[in-house]
DSSP file (Angstrom, degrees, kcal/mol; ACC not computed):
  #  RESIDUE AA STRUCTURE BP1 BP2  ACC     N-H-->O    O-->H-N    N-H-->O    O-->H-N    TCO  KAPPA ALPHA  PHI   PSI    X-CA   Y-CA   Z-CA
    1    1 A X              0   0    0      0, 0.0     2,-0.5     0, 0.0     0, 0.0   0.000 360.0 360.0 360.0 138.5   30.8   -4.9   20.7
    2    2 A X        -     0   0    0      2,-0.0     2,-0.1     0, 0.0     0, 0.0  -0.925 360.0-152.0-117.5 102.3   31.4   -6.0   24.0
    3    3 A X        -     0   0    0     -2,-0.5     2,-0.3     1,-0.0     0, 0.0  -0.347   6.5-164.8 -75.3 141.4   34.5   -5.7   26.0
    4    4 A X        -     0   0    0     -2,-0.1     2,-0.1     0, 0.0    -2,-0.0  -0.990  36.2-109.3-134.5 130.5   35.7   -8.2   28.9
    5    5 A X        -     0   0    0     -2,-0.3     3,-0.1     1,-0.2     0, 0.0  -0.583  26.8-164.5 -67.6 142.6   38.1   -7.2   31.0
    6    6 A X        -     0   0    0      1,-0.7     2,-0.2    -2,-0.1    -1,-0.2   0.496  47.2 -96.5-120.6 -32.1   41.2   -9.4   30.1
    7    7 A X        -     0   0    0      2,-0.0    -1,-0.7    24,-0.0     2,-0.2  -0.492  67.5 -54.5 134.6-166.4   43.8   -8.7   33.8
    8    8 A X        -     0   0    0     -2,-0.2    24,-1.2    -3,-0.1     2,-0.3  -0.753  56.8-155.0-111.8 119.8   46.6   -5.7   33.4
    9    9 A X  B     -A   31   0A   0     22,-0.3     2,-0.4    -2,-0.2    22,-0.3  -0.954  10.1-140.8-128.2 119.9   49.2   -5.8   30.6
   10   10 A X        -     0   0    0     20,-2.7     2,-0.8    -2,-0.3    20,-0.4  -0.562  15.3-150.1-120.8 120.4   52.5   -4.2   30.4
   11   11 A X        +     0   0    0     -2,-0.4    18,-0.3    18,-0.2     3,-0.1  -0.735  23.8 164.7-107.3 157.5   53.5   -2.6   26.8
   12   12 A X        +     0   0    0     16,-3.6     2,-0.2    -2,-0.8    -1,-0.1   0.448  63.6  36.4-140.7  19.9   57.3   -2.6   25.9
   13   13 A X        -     0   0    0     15,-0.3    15,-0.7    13,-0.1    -1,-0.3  -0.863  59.9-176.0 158.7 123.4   57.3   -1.9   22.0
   14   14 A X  B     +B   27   0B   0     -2,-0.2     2,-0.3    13,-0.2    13,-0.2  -0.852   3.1 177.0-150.3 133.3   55.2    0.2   20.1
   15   15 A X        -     0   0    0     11,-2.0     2,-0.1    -2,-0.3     9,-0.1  -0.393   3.7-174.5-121.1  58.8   55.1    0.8   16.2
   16   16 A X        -     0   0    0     -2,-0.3     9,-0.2     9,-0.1     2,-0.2  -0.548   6.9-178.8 -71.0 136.6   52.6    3.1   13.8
   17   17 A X  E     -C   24   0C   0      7,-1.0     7,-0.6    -2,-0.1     8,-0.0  -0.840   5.7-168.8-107.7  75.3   52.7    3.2   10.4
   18   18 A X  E     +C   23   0C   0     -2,-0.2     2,-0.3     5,-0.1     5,-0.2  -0.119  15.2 147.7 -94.9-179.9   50.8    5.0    8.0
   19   19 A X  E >   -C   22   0C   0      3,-1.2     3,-1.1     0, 0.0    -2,-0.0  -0.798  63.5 -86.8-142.0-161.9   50.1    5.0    3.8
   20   20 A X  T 3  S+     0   0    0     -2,-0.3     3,-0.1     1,-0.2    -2,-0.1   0.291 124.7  63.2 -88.2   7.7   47.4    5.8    1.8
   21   21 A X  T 3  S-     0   0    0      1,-0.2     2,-0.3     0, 0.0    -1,-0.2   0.443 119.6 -82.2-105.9  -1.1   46.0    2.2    2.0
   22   22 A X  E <   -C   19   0C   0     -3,-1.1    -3,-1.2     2,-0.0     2,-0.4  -0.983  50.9 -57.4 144.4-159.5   45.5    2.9    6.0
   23   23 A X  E     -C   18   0C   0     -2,-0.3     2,-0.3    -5,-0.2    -5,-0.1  -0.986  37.8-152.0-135.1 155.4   47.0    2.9    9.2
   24   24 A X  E     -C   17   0C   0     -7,-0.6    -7,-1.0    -2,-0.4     2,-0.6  -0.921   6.7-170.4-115.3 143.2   48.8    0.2   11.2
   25   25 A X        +     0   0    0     -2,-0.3     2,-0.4    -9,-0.2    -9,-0.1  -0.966   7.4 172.7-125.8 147.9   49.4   -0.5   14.7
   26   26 A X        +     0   0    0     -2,-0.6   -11,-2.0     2,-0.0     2,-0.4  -0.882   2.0 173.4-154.0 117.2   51.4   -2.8   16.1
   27   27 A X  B     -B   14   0B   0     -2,-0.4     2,-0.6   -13,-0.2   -13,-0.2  -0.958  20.3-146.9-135.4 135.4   52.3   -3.2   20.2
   28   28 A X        +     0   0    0    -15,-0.7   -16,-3.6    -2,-0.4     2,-0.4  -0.937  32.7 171.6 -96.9 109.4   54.4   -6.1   22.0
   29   29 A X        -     0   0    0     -2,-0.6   -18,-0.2   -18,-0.3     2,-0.1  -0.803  22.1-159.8-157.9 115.3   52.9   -6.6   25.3
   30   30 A X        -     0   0    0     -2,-0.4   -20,-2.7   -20,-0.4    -2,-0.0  -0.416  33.0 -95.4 -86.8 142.3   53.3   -9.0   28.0
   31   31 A X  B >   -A    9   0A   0    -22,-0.3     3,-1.1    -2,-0.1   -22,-0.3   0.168  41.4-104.0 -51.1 163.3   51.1   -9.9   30.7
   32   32 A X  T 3> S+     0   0    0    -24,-1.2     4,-0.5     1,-0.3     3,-0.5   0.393 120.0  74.4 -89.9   6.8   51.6   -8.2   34.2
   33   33 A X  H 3> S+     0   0    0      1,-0.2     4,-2.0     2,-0.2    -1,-0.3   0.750  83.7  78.9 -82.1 -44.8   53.3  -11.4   35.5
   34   34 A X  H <4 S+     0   0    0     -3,-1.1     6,-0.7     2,-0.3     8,-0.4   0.709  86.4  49.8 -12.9 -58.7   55.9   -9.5   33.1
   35   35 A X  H >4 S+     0   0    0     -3,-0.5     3,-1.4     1,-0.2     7,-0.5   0.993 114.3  51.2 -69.9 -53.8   57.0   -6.6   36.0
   36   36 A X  H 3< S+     0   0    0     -4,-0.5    -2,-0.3     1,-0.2    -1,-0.2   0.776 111.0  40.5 -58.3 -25.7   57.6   -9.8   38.7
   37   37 A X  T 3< S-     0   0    0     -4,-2.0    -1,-0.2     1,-0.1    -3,-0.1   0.506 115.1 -98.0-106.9  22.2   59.8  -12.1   36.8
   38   38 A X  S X  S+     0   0    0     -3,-1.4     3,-1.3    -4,-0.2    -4,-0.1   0.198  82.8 117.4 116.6 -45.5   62.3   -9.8   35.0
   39   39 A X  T 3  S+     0   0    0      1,-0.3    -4,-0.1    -5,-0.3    -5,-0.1   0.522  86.7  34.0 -61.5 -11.9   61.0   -9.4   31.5
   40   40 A X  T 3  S-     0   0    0     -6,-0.7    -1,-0.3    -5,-0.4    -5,-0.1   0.558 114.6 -99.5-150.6  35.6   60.6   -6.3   31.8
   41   41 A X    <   +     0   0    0     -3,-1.3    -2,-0.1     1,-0.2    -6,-0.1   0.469  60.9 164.7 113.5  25.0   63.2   -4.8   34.0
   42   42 A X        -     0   0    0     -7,-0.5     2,-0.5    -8,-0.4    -1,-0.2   0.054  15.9-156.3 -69.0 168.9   61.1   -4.5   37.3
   43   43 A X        -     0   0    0      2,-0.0     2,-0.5     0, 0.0    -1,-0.1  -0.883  18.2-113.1-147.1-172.4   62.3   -4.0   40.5
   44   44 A X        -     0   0    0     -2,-0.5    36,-0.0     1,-0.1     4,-0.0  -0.731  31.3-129.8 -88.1 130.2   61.8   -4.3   44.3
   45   45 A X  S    S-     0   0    0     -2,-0.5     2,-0.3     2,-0.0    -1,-0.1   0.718  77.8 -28.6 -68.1  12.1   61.4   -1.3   46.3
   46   46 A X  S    S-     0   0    0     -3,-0.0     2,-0.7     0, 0.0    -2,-0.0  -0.947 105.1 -31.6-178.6-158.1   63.7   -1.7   48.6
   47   47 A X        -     0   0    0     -2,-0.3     2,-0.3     2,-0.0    -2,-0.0  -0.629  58.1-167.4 -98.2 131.4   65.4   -5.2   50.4
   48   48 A X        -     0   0    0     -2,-0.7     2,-0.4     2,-0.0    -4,-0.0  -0.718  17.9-169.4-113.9 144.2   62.9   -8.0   50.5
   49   49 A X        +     0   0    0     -2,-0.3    -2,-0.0     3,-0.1     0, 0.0  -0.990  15.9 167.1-114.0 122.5   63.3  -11.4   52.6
   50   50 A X        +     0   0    0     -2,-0.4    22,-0.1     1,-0.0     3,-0.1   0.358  58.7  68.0-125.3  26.9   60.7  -13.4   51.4
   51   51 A X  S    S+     0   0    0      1,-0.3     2,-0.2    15,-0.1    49,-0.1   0.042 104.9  43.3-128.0  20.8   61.8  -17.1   52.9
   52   52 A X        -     0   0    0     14,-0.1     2,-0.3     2,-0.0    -1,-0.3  -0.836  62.3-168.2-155.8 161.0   61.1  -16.0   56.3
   53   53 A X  E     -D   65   0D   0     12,-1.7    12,-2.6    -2,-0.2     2,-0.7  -0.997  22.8-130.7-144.2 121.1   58.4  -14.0   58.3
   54   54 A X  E     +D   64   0D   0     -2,-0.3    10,-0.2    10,-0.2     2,-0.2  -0.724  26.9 179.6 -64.1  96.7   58.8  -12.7   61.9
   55   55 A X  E     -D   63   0D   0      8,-1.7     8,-2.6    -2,-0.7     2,-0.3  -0.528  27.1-130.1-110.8 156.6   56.1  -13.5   64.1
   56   56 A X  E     -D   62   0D   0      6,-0.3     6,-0.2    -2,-0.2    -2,-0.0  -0.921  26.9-142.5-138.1 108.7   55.7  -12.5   67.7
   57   57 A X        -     0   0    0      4,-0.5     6,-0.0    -2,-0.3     4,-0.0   0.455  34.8 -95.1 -83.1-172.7   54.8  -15.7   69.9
   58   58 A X  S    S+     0   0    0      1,-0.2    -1,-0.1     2,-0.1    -2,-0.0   0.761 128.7  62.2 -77.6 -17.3   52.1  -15.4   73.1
   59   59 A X  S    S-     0   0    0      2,-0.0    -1,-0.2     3,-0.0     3,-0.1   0.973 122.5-111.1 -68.7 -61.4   55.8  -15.0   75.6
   60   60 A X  S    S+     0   0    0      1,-0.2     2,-0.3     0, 0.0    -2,-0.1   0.483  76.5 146.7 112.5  56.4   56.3  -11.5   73.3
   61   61 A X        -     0   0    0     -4,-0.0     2,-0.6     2,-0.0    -4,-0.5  -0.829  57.3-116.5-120.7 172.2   59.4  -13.8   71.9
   62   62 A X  E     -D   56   0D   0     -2,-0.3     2,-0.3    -6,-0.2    -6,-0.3  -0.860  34.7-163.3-103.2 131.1   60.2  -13.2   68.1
   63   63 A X  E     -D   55   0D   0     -8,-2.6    -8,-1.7    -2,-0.6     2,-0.4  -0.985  15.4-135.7 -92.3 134.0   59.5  -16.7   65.9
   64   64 A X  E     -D   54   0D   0     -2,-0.3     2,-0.4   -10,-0.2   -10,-0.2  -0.812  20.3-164.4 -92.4 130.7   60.9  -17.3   62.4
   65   65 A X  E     -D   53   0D   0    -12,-2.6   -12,-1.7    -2,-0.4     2,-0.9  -0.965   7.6-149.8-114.9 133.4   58.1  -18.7   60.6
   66   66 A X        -     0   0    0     -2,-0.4   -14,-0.1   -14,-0.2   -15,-0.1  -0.743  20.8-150.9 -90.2  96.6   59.3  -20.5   57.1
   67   67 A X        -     0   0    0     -2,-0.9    33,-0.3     1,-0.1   -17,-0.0  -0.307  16.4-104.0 -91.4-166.8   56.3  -20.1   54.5
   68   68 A X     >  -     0   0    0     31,-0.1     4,-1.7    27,-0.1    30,-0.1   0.015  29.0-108.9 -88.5 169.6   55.6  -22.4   51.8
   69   69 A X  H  > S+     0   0    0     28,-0.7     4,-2.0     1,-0.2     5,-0.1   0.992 122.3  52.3 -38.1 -76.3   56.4  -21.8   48.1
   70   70 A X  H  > S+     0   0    0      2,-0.2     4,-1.3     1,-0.2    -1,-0.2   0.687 107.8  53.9 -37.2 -30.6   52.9  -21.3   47.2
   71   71 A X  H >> S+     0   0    0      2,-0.2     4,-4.3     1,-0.1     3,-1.9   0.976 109.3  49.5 -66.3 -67.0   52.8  -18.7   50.1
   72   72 A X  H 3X S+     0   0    0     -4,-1.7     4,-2.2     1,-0.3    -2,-0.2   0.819 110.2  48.9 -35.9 -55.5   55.8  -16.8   48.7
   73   73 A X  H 3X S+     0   0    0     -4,-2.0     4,-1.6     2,-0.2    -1,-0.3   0.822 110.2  50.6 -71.4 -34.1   54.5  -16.7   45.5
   74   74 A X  H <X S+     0   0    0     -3,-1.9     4,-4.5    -4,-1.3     5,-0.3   0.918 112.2  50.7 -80.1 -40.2   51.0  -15.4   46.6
   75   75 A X  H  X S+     0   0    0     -4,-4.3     4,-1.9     1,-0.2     5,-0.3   0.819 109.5  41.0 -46.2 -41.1   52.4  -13.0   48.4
   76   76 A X  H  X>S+     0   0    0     -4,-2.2     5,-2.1    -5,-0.2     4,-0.5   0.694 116.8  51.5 -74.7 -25.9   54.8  -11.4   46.0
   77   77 A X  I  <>S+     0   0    0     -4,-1.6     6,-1.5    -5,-0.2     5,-1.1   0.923 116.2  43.9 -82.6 -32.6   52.1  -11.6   43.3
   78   78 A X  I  X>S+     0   0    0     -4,-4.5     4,-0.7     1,-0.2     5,-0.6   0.935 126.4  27.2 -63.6 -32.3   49.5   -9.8   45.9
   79   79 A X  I  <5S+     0   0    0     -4,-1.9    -1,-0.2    -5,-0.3    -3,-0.2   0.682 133.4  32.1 -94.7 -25.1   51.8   -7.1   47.3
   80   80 A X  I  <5S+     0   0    0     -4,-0.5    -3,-0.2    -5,-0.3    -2,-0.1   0.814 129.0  36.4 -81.4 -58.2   54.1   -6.5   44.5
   81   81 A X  I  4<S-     0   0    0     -5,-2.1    -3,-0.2    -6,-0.1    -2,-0.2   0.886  97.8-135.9 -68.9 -35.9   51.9   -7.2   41.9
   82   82 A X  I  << +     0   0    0     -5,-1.1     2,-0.3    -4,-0.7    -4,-0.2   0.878  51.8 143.1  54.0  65.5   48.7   -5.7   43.5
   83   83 A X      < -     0   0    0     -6,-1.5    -1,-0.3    -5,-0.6     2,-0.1  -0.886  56.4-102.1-117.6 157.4   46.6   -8.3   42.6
   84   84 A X    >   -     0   0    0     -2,-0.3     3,-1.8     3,-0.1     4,-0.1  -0.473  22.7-130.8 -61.9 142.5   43.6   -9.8   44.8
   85   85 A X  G >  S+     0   0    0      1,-0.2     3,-2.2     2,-0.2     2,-1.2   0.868 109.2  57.8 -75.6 -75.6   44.3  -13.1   46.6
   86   86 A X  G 3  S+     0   0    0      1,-0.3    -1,-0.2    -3,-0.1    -2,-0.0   0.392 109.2  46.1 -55.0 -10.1   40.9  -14.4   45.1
   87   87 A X  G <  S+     0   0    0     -3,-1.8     2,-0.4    -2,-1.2    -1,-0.3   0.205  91.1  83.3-118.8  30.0   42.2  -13.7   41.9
   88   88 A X    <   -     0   0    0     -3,-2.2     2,-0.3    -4,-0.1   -14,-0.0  -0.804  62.6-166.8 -91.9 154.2   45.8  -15.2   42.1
   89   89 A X        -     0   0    0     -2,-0.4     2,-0.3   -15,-0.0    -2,-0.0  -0.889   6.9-160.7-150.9 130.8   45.5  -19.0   41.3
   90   90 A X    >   +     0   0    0     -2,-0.3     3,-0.5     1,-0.2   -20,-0.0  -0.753  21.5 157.7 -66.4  43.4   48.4  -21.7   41.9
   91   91 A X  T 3   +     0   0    0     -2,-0.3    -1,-0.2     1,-0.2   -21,-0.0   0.843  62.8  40.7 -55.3 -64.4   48.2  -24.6   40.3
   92   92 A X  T 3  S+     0   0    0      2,-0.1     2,-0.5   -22,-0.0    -1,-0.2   0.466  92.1  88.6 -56.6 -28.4   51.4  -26.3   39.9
   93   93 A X    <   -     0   0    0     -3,-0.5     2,-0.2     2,-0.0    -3,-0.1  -0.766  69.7-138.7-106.0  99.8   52.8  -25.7   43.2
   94   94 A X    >   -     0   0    0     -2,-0.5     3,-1.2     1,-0.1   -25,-0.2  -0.537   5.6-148.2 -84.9 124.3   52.0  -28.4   46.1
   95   95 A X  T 3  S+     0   0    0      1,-0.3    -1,-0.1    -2,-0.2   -27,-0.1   0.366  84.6  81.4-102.2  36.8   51.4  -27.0   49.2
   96   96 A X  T 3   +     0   0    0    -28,-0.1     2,-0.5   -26,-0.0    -1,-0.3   0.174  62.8 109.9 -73.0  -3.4   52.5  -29.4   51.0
   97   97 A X    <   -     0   0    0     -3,-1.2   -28,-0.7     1,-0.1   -27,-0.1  -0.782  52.2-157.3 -97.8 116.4   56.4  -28.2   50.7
   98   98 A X        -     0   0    0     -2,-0.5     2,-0.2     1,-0.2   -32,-0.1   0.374  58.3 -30.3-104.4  19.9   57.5  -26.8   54.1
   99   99 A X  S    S-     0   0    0      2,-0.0    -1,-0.2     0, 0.0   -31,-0.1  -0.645  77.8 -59.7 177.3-174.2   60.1  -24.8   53.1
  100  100 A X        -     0   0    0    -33,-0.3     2,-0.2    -2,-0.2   -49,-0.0  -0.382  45.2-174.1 -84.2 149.7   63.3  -24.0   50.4
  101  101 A X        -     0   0    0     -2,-0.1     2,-0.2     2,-0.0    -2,-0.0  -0.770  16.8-159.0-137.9 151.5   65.9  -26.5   50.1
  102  102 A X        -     0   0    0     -2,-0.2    -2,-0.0     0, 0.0     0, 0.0  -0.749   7.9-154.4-133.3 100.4   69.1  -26.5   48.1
  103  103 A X        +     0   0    0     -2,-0.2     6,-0.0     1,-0.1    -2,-0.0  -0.458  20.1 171.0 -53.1 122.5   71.1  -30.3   47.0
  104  104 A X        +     0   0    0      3,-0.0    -1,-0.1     0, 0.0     2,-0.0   0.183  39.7 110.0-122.8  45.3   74.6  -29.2   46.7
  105  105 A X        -     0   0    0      2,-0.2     4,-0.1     1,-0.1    -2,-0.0  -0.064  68.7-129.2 -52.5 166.5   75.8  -32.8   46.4
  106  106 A X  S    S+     0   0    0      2,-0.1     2,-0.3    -2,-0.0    -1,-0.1   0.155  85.0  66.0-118.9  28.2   77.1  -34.7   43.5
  107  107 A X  S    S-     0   0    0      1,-0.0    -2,-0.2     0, 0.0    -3,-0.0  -0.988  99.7 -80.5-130.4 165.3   75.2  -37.5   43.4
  108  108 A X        -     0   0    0     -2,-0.3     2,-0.5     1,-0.1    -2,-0.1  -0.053  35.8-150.4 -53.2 141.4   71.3  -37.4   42.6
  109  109 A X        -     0   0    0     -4,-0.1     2,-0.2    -6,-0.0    -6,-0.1  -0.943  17.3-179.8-120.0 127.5   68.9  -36.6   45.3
  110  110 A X        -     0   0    0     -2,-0.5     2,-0.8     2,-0.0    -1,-0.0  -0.605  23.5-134.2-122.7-168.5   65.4  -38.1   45.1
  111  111 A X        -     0   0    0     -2,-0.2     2,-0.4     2,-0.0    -2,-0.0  -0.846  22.9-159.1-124.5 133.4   62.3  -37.7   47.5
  112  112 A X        -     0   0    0     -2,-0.8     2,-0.6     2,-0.0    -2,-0.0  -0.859   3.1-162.4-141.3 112.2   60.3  -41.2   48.6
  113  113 A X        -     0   0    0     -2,-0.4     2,-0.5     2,-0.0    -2,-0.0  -0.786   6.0-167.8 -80.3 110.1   57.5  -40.9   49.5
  114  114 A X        -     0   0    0     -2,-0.6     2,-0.5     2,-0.0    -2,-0.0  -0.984  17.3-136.5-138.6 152.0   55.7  -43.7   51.5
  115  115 A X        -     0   0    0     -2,-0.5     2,-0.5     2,-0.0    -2,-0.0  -0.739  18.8-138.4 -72.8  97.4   52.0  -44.4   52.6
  116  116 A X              0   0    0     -2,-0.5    -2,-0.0     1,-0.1     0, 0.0  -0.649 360.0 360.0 -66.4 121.4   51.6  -45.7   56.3
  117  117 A X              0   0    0     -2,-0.5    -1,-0.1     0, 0.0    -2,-0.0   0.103 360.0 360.0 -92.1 360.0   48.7  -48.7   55.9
């Protein structure tokens, strides 16, 4: 038999059973993406800004820098999560969005996009 490491797994139920025909085991357990999104009651240590980062410019002036989704995310999954950046991967997320937005209009809000030629 040969074992492959599979990432880090969180268990949140666990059940044994025995009779005379054997024993059972039986464990509910969610991925380690599981402590960041809630599921399993995690929390922050302390109070976190993660839609802006304080940078200190060549003057010695303070800058807010806004990062990207995709930043936020890698971040929380690297520091929080204590995963490697080479082994978070993003897919879905374009990182071409330059920072968080919230419509609270009542009519629909769409995005156009156009190609200079």
């Amino acid at each position: 038999m040969i074992w492959f490491p599979q990432g880090v797994f969180v268990i949140t139920a666990a059940n044994l059973s025995h009779s005379t025909s054997g024993i059972t085991i039986s464990l509910t357990i969610h991925d380690k993406m599981a402590l960041l999104n809630g599921e399993c009651g995690g929390t922050l240590p302390a109070s976190v800004v993660f839609h802006e980062v304080e940078d200190i410019d060549e003057n010695g002036n303070t800058v807010i820098n806004r990062p990207t989704i995709y930043q936020i995310i890698q971040e929380l999954v690297h520091h929080f999560g204590g995963e490697q950046i080479g082994k978070i991967i993003i897919s879905d997320i374009d990182e071409r969005v330059k920072r968080i937005m919230k419509w609270t209009g009542s009519t629909p809000l769409f995005l156009l996009t156009t190609i200079d030629g």
